[in-house]
N, CA, C and O atoms as a printed pandas DataFrame, in Angstrom:
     atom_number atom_name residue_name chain_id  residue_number  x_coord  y_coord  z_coord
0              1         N          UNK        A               1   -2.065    7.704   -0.459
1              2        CA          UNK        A               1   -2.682    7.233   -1.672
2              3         C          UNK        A               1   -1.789    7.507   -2.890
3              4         O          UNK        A               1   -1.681    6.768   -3.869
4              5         N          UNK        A               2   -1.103    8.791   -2.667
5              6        CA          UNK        A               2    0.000    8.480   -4.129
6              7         C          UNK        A               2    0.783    7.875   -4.109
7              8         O          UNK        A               2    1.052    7.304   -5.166
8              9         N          UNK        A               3    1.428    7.676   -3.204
9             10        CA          UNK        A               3    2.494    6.236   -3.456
10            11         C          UNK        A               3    2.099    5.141   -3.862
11            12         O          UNK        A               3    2.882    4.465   -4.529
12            13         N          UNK        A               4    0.837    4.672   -3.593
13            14        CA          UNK        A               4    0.020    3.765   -3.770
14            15         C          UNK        A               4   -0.296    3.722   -5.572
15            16         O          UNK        A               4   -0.421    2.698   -6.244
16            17         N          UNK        A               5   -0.347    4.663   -5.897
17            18        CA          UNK        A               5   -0.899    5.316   -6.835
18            19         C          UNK        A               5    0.779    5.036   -8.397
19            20         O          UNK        A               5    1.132    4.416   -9.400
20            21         N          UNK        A               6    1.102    5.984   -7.494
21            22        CA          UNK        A               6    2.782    5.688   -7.939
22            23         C          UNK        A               6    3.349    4.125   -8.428
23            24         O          UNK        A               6    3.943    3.745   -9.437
24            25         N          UNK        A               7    2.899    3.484   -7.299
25            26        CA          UNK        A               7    3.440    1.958   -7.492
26            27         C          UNK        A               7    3.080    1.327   -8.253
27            28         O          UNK        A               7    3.729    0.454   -8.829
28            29         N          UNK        A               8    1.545    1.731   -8.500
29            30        CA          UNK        A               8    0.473    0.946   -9.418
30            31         C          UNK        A               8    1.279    1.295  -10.956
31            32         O          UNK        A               8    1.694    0.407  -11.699
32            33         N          UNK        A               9    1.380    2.613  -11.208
33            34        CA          UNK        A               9    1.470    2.929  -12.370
34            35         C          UNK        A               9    3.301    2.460  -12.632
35            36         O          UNK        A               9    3.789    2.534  -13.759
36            37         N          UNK        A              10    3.844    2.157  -11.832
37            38        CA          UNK        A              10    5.153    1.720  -12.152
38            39         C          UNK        A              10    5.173    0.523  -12.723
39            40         O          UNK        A              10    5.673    0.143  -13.782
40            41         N          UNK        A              11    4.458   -0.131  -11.743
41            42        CA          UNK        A              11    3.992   -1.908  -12.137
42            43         C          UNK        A              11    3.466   -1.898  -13.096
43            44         O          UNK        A              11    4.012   -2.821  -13.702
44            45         N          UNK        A              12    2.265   -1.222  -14.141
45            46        CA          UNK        A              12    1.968   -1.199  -15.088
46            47         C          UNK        A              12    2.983   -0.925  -16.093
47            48         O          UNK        A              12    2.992   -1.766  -16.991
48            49         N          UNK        A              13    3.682   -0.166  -16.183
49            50        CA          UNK        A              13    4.784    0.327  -17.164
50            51         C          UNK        A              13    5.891   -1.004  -16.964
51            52         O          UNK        A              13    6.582   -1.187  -17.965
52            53         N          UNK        A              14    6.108   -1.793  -16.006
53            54        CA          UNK        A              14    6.601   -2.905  -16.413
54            55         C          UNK        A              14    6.436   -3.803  -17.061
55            56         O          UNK        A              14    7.277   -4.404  -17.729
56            57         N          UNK        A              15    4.643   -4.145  -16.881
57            58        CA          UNK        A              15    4.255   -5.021  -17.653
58            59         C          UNK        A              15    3.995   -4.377  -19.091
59            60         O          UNK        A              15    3.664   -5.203  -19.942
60            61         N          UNK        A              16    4.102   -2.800  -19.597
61            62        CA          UNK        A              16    3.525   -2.380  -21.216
62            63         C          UNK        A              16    5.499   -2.493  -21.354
63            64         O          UNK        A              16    5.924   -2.189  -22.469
64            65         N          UNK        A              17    6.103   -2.722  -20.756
65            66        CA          UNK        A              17    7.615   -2.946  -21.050
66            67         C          UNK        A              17    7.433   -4.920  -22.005
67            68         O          UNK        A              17    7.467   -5.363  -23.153
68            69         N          UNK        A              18    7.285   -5.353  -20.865
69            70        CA          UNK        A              18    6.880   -6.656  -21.092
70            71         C          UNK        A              18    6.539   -7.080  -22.542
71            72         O          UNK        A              18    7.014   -7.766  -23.447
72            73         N          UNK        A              19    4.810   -5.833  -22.123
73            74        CA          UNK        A              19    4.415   -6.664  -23.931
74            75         C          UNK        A              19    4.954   -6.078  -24.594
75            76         O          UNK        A              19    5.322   -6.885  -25.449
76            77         N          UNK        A              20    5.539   -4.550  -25.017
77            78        CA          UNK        A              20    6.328   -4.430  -26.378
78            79         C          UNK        A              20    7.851   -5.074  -26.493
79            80         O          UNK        A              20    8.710   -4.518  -27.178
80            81         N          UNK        A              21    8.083   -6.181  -25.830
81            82        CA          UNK        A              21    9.478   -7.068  -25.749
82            83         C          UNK        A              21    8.474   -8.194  -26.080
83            84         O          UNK        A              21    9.191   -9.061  -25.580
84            85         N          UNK        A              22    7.639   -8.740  -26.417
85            86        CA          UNK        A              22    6.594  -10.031  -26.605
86            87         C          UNK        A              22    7.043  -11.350  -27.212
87            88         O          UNK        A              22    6.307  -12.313  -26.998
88            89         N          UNK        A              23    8.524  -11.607  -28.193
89            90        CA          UNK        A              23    8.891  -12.125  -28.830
90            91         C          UNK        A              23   10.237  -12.725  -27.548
91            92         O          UNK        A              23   10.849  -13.788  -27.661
92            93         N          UNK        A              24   10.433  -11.645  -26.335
93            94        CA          UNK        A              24   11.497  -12.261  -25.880
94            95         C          UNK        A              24   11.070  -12.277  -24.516
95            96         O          UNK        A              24   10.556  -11.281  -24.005
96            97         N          UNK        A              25   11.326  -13.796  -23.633
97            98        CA          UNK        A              25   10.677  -13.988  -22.391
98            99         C          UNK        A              25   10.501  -12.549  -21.487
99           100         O          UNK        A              25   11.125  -11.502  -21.655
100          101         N          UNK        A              26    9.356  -12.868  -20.385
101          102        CA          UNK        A              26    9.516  -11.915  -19.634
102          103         C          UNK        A              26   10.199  -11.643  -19.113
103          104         O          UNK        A              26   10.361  -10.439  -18.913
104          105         N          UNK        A              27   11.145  -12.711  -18.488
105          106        CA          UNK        A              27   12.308  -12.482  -17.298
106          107         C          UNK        A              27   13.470  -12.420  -18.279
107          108         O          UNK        A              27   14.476  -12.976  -17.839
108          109         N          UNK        A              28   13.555  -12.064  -19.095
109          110        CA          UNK        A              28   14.948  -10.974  -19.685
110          111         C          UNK        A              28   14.570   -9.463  -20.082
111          112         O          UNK        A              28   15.365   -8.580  -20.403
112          113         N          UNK        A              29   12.512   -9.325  -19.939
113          114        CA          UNK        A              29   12.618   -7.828  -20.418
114          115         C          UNK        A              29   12.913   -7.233  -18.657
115          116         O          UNK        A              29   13.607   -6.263  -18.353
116          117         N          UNK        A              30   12.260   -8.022  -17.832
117          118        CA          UNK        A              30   12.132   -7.311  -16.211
118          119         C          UNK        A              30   12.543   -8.316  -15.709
119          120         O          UNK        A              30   12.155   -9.459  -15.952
120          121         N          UNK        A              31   13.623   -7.883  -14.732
121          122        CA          UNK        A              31   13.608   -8.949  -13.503
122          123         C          UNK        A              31   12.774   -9.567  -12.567
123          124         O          UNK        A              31   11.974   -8.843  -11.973
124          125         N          UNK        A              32   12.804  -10.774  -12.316
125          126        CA          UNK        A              32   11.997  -10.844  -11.318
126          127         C          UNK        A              32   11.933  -10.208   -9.901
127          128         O          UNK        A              32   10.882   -9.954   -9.312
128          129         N          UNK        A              33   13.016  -10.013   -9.492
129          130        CA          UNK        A              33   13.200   -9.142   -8.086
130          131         C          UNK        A              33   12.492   -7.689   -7.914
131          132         O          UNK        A              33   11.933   -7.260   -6.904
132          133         N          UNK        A              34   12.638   -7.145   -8.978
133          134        CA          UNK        A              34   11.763   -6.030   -9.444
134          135         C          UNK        A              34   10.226   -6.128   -9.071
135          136         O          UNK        A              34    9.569   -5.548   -8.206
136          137         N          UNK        A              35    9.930   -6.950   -9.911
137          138        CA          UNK        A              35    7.932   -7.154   -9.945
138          139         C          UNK        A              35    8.205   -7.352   -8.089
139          140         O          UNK        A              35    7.590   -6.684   -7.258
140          141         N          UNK        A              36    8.894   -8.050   -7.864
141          142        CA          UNK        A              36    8.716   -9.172   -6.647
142          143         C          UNK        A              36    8.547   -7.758   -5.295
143          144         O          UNK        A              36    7.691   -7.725   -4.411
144          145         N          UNK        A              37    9.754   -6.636   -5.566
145          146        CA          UNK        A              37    9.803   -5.621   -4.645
146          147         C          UNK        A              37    8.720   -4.920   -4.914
147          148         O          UNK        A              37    7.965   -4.780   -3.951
148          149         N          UNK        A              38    8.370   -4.396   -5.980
149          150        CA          UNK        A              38    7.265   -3.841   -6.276
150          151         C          UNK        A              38    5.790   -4.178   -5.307
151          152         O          UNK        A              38    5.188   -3.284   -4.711
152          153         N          UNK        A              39    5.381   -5.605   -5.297
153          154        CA          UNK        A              39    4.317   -5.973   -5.234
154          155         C          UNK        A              39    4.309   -5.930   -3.391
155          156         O          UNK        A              39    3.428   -5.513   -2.639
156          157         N          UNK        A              40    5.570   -6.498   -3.095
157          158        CA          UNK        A              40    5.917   -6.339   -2.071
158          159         C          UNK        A              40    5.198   -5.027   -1.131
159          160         O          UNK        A              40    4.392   -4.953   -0.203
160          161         N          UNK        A              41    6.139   -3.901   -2.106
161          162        CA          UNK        A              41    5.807   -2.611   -1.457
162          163         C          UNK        A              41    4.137   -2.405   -1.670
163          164         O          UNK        A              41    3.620   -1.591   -0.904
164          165         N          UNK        A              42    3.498   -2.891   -2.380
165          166        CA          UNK        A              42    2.597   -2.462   -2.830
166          167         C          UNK        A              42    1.636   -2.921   -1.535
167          168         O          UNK        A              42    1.260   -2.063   -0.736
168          169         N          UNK        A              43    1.362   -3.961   -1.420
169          170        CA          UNK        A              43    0.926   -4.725   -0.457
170          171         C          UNK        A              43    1.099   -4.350    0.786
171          172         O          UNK        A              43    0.339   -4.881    1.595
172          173         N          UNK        A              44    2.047   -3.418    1.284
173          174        CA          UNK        A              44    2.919   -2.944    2.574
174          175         C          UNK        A              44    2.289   -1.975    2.322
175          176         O          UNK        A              44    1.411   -2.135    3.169
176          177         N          UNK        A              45    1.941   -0.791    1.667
177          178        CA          UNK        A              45    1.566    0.135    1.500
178          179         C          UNK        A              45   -0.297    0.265    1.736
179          180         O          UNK        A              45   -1.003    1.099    2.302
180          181         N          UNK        A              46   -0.580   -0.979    1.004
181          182        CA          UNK        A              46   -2.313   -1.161    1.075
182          183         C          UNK        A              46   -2.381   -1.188    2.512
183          184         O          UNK        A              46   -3.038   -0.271    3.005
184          185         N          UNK        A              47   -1.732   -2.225    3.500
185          186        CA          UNK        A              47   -1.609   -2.174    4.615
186          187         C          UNK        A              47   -1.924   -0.920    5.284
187          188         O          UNK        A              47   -3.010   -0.579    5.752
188          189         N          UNK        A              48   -0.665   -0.192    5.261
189          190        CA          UNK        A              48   -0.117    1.137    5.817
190          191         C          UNK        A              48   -2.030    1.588    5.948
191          192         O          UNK        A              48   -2.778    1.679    6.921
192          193         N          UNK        A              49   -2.242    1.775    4.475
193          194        CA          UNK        A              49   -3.819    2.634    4.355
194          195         C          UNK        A              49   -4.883    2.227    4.986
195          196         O          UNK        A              49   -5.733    3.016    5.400
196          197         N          UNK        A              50   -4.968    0.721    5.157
197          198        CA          UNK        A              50   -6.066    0.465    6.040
198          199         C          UNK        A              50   -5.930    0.351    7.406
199          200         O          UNK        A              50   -6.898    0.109    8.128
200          201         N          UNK        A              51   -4.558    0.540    7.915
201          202        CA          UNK        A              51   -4.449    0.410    9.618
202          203         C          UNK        A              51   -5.147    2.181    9.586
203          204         O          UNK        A              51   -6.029    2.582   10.345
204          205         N          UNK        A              52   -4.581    2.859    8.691
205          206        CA          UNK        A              52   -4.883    4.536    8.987
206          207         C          UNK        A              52   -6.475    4.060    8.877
207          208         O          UNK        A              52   -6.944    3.592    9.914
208          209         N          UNK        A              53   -7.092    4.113    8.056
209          210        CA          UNK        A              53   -8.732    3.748    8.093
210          211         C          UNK        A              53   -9.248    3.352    9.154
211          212         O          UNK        A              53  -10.284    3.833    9.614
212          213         N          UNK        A              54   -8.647    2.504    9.633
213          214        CA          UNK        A              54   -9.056    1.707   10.860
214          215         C          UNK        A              54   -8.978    2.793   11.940
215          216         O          UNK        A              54   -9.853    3.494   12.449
216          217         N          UNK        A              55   -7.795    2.721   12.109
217          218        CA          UNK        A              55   -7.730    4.313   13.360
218          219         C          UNK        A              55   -8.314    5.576   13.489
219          220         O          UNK        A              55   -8.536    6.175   14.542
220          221         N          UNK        A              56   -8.558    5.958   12.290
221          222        CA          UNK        A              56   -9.502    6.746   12.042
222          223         C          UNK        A              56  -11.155    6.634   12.538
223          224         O          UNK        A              56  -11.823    7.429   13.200
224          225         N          UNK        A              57  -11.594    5.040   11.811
225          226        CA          UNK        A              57  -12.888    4.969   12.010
226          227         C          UNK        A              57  -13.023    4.921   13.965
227          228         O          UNK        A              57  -13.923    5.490   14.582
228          229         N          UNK        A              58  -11.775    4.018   14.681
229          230        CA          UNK        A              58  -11.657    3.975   16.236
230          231         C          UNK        A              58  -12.011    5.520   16.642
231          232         O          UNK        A              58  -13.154    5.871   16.938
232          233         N          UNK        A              59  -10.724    6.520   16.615
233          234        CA          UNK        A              59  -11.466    7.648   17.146
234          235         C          UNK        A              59  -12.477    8.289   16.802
235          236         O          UNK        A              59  -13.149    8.785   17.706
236          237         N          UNK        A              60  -12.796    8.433   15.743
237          238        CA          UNK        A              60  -13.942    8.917   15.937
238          239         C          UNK        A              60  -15.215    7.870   16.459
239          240         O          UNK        A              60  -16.144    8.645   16.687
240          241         N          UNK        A              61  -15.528    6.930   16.656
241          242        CA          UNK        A              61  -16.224    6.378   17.884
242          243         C          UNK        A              61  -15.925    7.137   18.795
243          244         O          UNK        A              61  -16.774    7.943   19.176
244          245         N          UNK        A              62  -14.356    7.089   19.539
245          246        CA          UNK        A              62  -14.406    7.218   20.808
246          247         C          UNK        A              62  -14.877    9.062   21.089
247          248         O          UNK        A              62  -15.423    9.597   22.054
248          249         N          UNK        A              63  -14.410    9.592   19.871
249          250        CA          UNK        A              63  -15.006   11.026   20.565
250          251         C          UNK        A              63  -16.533   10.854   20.022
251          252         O          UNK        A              63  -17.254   11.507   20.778
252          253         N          UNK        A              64  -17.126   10.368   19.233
253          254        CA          UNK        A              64  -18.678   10.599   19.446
254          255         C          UNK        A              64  -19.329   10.431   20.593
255          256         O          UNK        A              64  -20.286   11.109   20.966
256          257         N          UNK        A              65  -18.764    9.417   21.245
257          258        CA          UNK        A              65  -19.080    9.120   22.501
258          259         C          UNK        A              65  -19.173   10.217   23.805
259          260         O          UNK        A              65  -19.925   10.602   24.701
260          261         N          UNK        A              66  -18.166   10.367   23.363
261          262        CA          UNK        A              66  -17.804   11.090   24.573
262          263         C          UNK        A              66  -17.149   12.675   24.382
263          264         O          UNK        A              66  -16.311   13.130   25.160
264          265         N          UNK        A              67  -17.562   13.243   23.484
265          266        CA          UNK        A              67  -17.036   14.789   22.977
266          267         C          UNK        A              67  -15.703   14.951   22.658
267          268         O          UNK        A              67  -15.373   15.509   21.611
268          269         N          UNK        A              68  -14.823   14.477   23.532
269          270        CA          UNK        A              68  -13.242   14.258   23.273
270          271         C          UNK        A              68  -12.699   13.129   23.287
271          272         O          UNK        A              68  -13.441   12.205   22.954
272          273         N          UNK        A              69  -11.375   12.801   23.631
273          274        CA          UNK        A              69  -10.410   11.587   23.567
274          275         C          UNK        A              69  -10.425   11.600   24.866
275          276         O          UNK        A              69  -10.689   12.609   25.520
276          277         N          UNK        A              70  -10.144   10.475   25.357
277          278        CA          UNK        A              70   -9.900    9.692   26.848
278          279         C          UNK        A              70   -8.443    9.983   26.481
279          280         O          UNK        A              70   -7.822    9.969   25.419
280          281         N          UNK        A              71   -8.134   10.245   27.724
281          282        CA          UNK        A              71   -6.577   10.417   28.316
282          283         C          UNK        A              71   -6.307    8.520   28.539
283          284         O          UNK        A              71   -7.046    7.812   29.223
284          285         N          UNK        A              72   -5.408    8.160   27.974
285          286        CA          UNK        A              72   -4.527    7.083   28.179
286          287         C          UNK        A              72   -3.768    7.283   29.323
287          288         O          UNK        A              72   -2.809    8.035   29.493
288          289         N          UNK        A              73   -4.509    6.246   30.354
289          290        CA          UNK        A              73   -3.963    5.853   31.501
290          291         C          UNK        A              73   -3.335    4.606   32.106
291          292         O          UNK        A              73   -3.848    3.566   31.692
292          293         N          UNK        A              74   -2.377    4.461   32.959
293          294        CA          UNK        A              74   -1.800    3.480   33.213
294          295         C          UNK        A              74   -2.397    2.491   34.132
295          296         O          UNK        A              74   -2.776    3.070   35.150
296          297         N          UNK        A              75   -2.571    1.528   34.158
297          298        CA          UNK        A              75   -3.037    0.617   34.976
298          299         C          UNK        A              75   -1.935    0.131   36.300
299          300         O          UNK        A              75   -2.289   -0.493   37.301
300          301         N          UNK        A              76   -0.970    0.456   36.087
301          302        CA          UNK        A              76    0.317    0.092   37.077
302          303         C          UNK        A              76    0.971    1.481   38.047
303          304         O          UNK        A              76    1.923    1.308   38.808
């Protein structure tokens, strides 16, 4: 969550970059590649947090069920 957190507030400070440059386009106060990696990561990162959520909410199903974790076994 702090990186997450981190990114947000970076991206913001680009855009309060932005408006106190207001008189001169955006794409000479920030690059575009910038916002572009940014959002990028940002998005990669939201990811990252909800596969963990997800896996999280899985085991614990599987141990309510059943007190512990099932041993992962091979079918072959």
């Amino acid at each position: 969550m702090f990186i997450w957190i981190g990114y947000e507030f970076a991206m913001t400070g680009k855009f309060v970059s932005i408006y106190n440059n207001a008189p001169n386009p955006w794409y000479e106060t920030v690059h575009w590649y910038v916002m572009f990696f940014y959002v990028v990561n940002v998005i990669m990162v939201t990811i990252g947090i909800g596969i963990y959520f997800r896996n999280k909410l899985i085991d614990g199903r599987s141990t309510s069920r059943t007190g512990s974790l099932k041993p992962v076994t091979s079918t072959h």
